[in-house]
C-alpha positions as CSV (number, residue, x, y, z in Angstrom):
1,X,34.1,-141.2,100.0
2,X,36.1,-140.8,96.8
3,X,34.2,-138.1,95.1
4,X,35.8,-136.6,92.1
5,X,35.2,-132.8,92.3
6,X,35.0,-131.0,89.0
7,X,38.1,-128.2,88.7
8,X,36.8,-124.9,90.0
9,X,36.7,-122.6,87.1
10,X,38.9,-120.3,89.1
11,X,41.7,-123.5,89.4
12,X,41.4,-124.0,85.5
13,X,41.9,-120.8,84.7
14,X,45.1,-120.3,86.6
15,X,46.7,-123.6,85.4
16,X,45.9,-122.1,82.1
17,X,47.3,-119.0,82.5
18,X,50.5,-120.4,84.0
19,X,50.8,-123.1,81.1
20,X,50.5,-120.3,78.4
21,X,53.7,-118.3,80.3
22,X,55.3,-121.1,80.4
23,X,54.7,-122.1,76.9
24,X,55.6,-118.6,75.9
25,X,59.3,-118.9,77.3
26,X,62.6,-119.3,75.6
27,X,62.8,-122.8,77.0
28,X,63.4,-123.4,81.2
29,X,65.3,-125.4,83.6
30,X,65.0,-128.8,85.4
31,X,63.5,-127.5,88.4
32,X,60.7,-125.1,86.5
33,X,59.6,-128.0,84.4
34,X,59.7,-130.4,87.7
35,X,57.8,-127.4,89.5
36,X,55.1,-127.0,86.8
37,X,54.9,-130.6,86.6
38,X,53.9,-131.2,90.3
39,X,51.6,-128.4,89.7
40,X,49.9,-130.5,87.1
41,X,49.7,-133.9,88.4
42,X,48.1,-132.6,91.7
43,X,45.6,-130.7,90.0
44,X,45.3,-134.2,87.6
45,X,45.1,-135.9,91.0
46,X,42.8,-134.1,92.8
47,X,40.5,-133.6,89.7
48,X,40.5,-136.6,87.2
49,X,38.9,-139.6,89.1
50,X,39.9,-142.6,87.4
51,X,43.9,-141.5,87.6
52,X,43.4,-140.9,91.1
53,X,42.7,-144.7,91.6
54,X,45.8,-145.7,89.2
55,X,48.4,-143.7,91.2
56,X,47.1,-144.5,94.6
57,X,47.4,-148.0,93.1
58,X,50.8,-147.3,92.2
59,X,51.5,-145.1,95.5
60,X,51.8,-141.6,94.0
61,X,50.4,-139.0,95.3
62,X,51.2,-135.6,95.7
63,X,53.1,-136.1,98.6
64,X,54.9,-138.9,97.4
65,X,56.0,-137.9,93.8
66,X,59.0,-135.4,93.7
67,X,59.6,-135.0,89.8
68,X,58.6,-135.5,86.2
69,X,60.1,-139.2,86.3
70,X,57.7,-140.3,89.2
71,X,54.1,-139.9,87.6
72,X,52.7,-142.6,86.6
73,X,52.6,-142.9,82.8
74,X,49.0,-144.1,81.8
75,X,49.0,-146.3,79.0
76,X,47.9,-144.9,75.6
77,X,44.9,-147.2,75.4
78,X,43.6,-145.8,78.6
79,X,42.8,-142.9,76.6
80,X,39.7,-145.6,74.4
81,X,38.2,-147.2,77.8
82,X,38.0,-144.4,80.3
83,X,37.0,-140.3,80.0
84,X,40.5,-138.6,81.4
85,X,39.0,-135.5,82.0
86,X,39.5,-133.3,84.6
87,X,36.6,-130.8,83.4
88,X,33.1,-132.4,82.9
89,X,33.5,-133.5,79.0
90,X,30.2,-131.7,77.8
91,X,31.8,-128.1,78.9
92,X,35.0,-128.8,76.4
93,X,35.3,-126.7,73.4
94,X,36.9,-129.5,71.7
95,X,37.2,-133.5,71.9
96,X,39.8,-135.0,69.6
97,X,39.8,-138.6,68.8
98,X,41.8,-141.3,67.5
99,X,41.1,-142.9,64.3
100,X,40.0,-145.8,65.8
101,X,42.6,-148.2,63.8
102,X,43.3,-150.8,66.1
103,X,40.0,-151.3,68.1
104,X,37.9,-151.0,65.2
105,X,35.2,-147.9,65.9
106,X,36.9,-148.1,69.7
107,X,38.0,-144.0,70.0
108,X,40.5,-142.7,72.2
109,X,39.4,-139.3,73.2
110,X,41.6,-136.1,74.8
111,X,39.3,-133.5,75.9
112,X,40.1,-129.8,75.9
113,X,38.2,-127.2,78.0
114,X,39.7,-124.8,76.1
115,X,42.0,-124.7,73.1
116,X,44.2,-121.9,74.2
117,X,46.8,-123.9,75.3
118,X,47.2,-126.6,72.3
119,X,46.9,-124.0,69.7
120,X,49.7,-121.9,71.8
121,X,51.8,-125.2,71.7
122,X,51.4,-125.6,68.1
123,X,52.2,-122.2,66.8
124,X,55.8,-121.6,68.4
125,X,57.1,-124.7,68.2
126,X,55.8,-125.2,64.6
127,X,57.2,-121.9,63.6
128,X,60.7,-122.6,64.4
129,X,60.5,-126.4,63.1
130,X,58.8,-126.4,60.2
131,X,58.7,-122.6,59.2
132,X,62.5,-122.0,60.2
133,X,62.0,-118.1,60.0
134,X,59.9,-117.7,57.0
135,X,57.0,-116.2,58.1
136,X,54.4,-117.6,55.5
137,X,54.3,-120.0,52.6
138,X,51.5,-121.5,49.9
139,X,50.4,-124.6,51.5
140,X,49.0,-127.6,49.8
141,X,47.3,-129.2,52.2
142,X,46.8,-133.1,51.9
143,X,44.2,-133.8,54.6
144,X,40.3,-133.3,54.9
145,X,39.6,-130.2,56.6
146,X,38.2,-129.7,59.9
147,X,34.4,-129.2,58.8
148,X,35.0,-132.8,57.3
149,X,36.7,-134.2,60.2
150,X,36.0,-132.1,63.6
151,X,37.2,-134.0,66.2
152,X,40.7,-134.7,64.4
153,X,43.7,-132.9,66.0
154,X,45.5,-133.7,62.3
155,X,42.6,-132.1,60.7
156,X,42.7,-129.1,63.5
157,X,46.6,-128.9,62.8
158,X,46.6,-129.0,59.6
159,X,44.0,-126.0,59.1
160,X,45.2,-123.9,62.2
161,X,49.0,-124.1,60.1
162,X,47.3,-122.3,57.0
163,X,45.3,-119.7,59.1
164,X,49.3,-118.8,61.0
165,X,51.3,-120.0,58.4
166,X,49.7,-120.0,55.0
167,X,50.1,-117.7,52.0
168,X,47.6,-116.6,49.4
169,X,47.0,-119.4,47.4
170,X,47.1,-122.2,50.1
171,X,44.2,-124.9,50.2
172,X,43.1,-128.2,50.8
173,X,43.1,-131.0,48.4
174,X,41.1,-133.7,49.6
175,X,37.8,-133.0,49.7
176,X,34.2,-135.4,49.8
177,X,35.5,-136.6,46.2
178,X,39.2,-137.5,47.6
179,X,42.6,-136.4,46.6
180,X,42.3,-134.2,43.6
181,X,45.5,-135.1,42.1
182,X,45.2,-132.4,39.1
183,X,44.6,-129.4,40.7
184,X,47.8,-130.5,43.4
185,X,49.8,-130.9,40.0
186,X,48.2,-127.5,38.3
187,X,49.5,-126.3,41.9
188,X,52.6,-127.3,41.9
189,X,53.4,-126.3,38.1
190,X,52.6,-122.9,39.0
191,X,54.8,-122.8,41.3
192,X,57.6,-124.1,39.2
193,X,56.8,-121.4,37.0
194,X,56.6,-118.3,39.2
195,X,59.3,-119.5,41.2
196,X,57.7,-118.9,44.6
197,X,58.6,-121.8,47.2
198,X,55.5,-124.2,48.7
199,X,55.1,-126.5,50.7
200,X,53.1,-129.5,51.2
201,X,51.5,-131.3,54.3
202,X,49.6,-134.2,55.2
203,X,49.8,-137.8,56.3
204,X,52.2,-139.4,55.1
205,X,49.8,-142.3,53.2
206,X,48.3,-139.2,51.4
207,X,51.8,-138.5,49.7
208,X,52.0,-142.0,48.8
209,X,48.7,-141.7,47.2
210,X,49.8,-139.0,45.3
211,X,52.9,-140.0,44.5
212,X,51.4,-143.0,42.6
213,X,49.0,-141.1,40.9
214,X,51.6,-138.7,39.0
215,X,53.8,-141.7,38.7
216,X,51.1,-143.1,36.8
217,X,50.8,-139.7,34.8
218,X,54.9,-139.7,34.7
219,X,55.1,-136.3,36.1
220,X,57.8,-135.0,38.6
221,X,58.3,-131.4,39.7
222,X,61.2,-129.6,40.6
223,X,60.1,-127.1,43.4
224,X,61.5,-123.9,43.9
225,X,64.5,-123.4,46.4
226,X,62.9,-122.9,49.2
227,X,60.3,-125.0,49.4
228,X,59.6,-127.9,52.0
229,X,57.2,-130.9,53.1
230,X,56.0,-132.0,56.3
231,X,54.7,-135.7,56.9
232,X,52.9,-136.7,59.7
233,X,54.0,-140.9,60.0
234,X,52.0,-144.2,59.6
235,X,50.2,-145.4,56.7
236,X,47.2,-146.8,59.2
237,X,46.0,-149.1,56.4
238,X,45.2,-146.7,54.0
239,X,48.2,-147.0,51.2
240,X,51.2,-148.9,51.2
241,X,53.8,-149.3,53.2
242,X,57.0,-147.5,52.8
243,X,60.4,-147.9,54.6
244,X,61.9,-144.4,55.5
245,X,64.7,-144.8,52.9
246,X,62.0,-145.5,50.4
247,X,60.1,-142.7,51.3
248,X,61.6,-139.7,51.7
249,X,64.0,-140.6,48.1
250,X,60.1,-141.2,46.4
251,X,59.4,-137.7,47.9
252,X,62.6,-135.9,46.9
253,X,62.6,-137.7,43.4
254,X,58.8,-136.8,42.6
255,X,59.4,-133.0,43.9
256,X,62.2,-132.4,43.6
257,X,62.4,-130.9,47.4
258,X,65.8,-131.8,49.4
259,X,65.2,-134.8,51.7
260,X,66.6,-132.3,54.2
261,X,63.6,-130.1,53.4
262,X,61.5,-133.0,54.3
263,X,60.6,-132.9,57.8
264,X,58.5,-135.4,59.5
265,X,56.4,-134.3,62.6
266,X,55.4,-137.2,65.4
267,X,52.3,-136.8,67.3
268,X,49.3,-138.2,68.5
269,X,45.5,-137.5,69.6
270,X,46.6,-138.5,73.5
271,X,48.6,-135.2,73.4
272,X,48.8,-131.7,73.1
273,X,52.3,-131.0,71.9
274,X,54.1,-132.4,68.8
275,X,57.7,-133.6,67.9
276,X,59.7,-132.1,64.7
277,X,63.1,-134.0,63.6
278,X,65.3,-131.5,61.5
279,X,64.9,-132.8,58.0
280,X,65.3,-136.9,56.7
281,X,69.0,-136.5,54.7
282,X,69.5,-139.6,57.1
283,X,66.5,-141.9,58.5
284,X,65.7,-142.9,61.2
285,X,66.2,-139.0,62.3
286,X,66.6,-138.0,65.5
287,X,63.5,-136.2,66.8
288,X,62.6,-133.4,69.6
289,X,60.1,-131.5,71.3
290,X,59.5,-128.1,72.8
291,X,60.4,-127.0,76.4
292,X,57.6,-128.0,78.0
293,X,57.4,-131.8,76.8
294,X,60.0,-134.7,78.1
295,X,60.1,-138.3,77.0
296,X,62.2,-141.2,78.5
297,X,62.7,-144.4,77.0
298,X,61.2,-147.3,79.8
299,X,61.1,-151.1,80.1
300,X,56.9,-151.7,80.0
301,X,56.9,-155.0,82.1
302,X,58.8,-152.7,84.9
303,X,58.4,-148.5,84.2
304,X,61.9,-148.5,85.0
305,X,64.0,-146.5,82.5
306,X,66.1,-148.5,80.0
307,X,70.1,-148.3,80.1
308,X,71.4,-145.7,77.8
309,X,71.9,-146.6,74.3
310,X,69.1,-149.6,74.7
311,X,65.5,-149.4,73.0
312,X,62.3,-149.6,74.7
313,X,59.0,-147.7,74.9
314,X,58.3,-144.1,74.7
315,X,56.9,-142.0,77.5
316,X,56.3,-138.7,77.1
317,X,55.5,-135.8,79.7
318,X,53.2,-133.2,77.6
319,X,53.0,-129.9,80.3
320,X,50.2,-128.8,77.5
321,X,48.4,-132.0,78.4
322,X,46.7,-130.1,81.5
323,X,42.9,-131.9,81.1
324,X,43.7,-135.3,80.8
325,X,47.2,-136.8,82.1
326,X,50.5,-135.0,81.6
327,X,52.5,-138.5,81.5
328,X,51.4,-141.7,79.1
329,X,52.9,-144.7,78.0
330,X,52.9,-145.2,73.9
331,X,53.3,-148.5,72.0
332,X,55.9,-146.3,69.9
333,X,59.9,-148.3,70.3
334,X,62.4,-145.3,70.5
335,X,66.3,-144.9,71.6
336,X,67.8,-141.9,73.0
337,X,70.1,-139.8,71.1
338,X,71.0,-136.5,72.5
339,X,68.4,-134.5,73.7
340,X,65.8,-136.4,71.6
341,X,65.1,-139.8,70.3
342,X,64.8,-142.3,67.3
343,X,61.4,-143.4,66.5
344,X,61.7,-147.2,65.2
345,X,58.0,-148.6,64.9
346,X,55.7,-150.0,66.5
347,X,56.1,-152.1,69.8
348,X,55.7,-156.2,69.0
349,X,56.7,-159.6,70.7
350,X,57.8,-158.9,74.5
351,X,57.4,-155.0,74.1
352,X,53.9,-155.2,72.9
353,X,52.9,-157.8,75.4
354,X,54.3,-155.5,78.0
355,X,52.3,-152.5,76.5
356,X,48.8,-154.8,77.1
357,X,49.9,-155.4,80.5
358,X,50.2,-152.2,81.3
359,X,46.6,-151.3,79.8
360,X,45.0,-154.2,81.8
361,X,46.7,-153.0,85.1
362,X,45.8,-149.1,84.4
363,X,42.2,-150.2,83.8
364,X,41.6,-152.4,87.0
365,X,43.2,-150.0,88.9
366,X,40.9,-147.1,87.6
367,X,37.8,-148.7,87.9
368,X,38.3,-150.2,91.3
């Protein structure tokens, strides 16, 4: 009989807890990210029926898989065909979900019991990347907020970084009527004036958007020392596309912020933590996560890690991903540097073809 029990409250609750020590940590070793690992992917096993039937496919189970490296990586797509859910969706506080970009209105969807753990991955990590030991700033927010947009993890992100984060003063300006480019500019002109540093966030279409709009108007602004923007990646259609040279010299020219103010943040719906690089003075920029998230760089055809040095796709082991699956497989074409990575686009030819493979053989297995 391959019944899928539902998590005992009881189980939840202690994965939790353990997760939110964990997360709370001045960063760990091998073995206690391995440890807490295992701990996941046998409470993902027991508890989350359709990834049960991918790793028996793949012959991992708990007694087989002995670190991080060895779960099986579910393909990002998995995430649009099948509920990953080890707690009955209908009992989450919150189901986030994918713009629906690719498949047209197809959604991927991460559900989360509780937000505990996502907001506690957010908040540390986001204070020493982005904040850097300042412990609030005005915030111009370029994003609908999350009463416009409630299953968005941007949208939840976004507004969760001016409740921690924000000064007096910070808002959101795009609203039902769009992207009200004069108050942003009355904004930013008051800051010039009083001298008090801001800092702007949204997707990074939105600050092409704006950019053209004050281009239009011929206005620039030189923001005060201090001050700092954080794009989120990918245009998804909605503006132009920009290289990353092209960018980040439109966004120090028009603000007159640093490029190495200018901090780009990687993420996605699928997980629960996200990855900061340490400014753009140089692009592509190396980027890195928190303690408890890993990524290797993989061959898609194979699963097998790519030699040192050579691109291939990104996997990424999210600890904070506890509901769903720790380990997936993105379409995103990286290369290891250091201890983190450079993002270069979007899979395509023989790397994209091995990403749809992958999403074929994760759903057959699932739904056998």
């Amino acid at each position: 009989m391959d019944a899928s029990p539902t998590a005992a409250p009881s189980a939840a609750a202690e994965i939790v807890a353990a997760l939110l020590a964990f997360i709370a940590q001045d960063g760990c070793s091998d073995e206690a990210f391995d440890a807490l690992a295992l701990r996941l992917f046998g409470y993902q096993y027991a508890n989350n029926k359709p990834f049960r039937r991918f790793c028996q496919g793949r012959g991992a189970t708990p007694r087989q898989v002995r670190g991080w490296r060895d779960i099986p990586a579910v393909p990002i797509n998995g995430f649009k065909d099948l509920t990953l859910s080890c707690q009955p969706p209908a009992s989450c506080e919150r189901v986030f979900m994918t713009s629906g970009t690719t498949r047209g209105d197809v959604k991927g969807r991460n559900h989360h019991p509780t937000l505990a753990v996502w907001n506690a991955s957010f908040h540390g990590n986001f204070a020493r990347r982005f904040m850097r030991g300042v412990p609030r700033i005005r915030m111009g927010i370029l994003f609908p907020d999350e009463s416009a947009l409630p299953n968005s993890s941007l949208a939840h992100y976004l507004q969760y970084a001016v409740q921690e984060f924000g000064a007096p003063g910070s808002r959101h300006f795009i609203g039902p009527q769009g992207l009200d480019t004069a108050a942003v500019g009355e904004a930013l002109a008051g800051a010039e004036r009083t001298g008090e540093p801001c800092a702007l966030l949204g997707a990074s279409y939105s600050f092409v958007h704006l950019m053209d709009e004050l281009q239009a108007q011929g206005r620039s602004f030189r923001l005060p020392p201090g001050s700092r923007i954080l794009d989120t990646g990918g245009y998804k259609k909605q503006s132009r596309q920009l290289d990353f040279q092209e960018f980040y010299d439109a966004l120090a020219r028009t603000f007159g912020v640093p490029r190495e103010q200018c901090i780009n943040m990687y993420g996605m719906t699928e997980l629960s933590s996200q990855f900061y690089d340490d400014g753009n003075a140089v692009v592509p920029s190396v980027k890195s996560g928190p303690h408890w998230i890993r990524s290797r760089i993989v061959d898609p055809l194979t699963g097998r890690d790519v030699p040192p040095g050579e691109r291939g796709i990104l996997v990424h082991c999210d600890l904070a991903n506890f509901n769903s699956v720790t380990t997936i497989l993105t379409e995103d074409v990286g290369v290891a540097r250091g201890a983190g990575f450079l993002l270069l686009g979007r899979a395509e030819g023989a790397q994209a073809k091995g990403c749809s493979l992958a999403v074929e053989e994760f759903i057959q297995a699932a739904r056998a």
